[in-house]
GUZAKOL-211689 format. One record per residue (C-alpha): x, y, z; residue in one letter. Coordinates in nm, 3 decimals. Layout:
BEGIN
<rec xx="X" yy="Y" zz="Z" aa="A"/>
...
***
This chain:
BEGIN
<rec xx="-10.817" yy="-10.376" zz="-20.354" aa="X"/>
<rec xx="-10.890" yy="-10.537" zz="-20.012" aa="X"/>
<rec xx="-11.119" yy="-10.502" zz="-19.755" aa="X"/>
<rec xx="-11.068" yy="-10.576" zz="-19.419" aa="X"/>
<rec xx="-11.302" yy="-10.606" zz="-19.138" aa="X"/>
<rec xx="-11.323" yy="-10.732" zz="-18.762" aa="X"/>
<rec xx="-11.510" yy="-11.079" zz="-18.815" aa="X"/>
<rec xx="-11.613" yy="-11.405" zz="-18.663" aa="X"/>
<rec xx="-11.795" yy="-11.684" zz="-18.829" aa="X"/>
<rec xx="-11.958" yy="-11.948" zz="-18.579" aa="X"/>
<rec xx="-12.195" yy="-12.214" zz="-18.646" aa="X"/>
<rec xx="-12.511" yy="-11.955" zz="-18.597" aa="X"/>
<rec xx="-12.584" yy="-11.664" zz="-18.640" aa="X"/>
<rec xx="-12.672" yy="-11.615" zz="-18.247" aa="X"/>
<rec xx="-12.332" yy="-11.811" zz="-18.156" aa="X"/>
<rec xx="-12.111" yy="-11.582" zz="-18.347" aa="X"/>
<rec xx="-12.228" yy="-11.247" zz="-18.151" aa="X"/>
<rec xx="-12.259" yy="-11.380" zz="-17.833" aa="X"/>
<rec xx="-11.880" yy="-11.556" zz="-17.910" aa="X"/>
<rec xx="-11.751" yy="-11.244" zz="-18.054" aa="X"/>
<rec xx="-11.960" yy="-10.929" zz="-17.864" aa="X"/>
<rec xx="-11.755" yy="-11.002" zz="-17.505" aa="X"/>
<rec xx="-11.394" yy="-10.964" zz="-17.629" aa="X"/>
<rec xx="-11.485" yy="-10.726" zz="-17.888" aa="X"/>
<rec xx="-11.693" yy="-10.519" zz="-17.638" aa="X"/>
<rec xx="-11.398" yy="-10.504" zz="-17.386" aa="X"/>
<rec xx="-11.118" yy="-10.352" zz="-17.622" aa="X"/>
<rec xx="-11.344" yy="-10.189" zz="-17.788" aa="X"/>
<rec xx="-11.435" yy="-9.972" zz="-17.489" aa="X"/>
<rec xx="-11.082" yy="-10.022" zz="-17.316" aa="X"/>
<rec xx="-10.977" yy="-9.831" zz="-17.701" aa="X"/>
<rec xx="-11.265" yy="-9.551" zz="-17.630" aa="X"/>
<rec xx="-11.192" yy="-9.489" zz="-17.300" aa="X"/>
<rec xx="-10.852" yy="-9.344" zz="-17.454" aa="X"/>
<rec xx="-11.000" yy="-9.169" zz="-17.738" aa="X"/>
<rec xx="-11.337" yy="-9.049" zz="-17.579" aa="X"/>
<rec xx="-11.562" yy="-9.322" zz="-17.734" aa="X"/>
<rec xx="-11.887" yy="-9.453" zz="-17.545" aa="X"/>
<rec xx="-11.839" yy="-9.807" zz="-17.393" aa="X"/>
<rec xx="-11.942" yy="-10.033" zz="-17.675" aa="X"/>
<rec xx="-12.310" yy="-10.201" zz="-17.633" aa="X"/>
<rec xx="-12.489" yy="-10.491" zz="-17.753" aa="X"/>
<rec xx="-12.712" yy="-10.269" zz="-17.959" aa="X"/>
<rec xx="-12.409" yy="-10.128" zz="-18.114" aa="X"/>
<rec xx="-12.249" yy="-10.446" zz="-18.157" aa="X"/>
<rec xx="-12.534" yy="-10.576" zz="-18.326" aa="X"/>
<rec xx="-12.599" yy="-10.253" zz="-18.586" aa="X"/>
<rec xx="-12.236" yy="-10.300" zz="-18.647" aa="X"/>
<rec xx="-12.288" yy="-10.699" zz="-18.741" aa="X"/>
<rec xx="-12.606" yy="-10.613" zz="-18.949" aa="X"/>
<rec xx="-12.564" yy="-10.652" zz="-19.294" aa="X"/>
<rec xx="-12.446" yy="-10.262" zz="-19.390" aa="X"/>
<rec xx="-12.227" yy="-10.260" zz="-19.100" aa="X"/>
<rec xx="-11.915" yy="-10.293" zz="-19.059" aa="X"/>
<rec xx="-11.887" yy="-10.595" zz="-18.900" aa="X"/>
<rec xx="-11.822" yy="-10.935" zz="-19.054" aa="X"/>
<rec xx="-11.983" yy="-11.150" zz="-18.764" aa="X"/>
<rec xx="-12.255" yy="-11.457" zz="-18.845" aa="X"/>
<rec xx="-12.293" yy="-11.787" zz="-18.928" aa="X"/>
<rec xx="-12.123" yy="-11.925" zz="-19.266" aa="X"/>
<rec xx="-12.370" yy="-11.795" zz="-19.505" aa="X"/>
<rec xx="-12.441" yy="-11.441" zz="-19.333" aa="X"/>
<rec xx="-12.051" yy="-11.404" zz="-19.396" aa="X"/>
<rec xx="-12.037" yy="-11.524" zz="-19.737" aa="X"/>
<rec xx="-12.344" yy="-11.282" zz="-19.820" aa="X"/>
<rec xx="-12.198" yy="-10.982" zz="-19.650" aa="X"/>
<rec xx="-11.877" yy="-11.034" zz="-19.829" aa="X"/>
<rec xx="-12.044" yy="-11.070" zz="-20.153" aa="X"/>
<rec xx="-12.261" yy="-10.808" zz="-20.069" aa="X"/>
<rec xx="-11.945" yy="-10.559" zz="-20.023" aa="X"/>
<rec xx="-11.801" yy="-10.695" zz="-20.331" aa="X"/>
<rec xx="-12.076" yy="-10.522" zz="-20.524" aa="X"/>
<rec xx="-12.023" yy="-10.196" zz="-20.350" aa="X"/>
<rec xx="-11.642" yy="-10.159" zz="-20.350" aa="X"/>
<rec xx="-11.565" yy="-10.481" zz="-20.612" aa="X"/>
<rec xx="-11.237" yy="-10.609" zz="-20.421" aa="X"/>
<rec xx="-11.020" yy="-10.889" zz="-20.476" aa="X"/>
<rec xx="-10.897" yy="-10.958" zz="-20.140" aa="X"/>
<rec xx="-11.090" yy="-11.013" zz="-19.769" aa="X"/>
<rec xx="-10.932" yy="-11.005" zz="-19.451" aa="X"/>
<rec xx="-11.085" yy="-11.060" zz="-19.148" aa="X"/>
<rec xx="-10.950" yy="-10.983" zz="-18.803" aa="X"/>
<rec xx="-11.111" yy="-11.208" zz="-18.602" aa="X"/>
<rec xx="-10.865" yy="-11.246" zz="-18.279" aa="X"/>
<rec xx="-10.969" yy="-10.878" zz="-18.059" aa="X"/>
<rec xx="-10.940" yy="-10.843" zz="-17.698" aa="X"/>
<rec xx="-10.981" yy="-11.158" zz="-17.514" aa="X"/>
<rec xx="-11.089" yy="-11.409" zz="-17.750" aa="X"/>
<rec xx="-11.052" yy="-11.782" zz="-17.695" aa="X"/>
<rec xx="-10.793" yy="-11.946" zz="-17.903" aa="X"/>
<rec xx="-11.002" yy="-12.198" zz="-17.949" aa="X"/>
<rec xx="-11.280" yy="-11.989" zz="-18.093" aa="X"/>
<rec xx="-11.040" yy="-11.791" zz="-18.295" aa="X"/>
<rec xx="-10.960" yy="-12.155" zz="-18.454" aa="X"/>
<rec xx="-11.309" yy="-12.279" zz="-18.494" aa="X"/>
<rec xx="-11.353" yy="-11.940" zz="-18.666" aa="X"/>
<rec xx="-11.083" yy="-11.968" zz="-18.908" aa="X"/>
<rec xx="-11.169" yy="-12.343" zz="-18.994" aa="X"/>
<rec xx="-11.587" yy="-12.219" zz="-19.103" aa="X"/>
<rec xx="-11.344" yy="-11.995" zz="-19.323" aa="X"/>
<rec xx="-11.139" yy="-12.215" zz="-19.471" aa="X"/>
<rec xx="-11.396" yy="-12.466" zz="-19.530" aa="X"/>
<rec xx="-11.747" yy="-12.296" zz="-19.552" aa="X"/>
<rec xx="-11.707" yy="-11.928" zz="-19.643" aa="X"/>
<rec xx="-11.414" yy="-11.922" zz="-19.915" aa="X"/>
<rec xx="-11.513" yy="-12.199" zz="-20.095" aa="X"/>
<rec xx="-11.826" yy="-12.034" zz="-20.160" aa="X"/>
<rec xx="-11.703" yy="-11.678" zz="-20.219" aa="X"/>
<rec xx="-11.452" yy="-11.819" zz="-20.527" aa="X"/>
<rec xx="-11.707" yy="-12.021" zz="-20.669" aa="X"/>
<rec xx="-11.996" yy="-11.700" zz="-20.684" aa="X"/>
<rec xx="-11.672" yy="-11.446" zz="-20.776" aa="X"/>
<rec xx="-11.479" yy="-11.677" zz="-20.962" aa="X"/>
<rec xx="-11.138" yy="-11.634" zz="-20.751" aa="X"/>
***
């Protein structure tokens, strides 16, 4: 089973939503607009990135907890995170998928043993 969620891993905790909240924001509103969805807010945003939303967004460790956190609830074997929405900087999407690759996975098959 797999879950997959919009993420973004920064440095920070406070990097990664104000990295990730402006692109998100925009399609996520520019999406609602068509199917009669409030604008997205920074409130919202940030309920979504807490840990029982259903965001992925934070720094390293807030992303490997979440993810182990949803492991207990739904036990899957596979994570993917979307992390390029809207008008995110390639650059960013990059740095993102790098604090995966090196920070967050390591982690998450060492505590679940993948």
């Amino acid at each position: 089973m797999s879950i997959n969620s919009h993420g973004y891993v920064a440095e920070t905790s406070q990097a990664a939503a104000d990295e990730y909240f402006p692109s998100y924001a925009a399609m996520m509103t520019a999406i609602g607009r068509e199917r009669g969805w409030s604008p997205m807010t920074r409130p919202a945003f940030d309920a979504l990135s807490s840990p029982h939303g259903a965001l992925v967004v934070g720094s390293p460790q807030e992303v490997i907890e979440k993810i182990i956190l949803q492991h207990g609830l739904f036990g899957h074997d596979r994570f993917l995170a979307q992390i390029s929405v809207g008008t995110m900087p390639h650059s960013n999407v990059m740095r993102a998928i790098e604090l995966i690759g090196t920070e967050v996975a390591p982690v998450i098959r060492r505590e679940l043993g993948g």
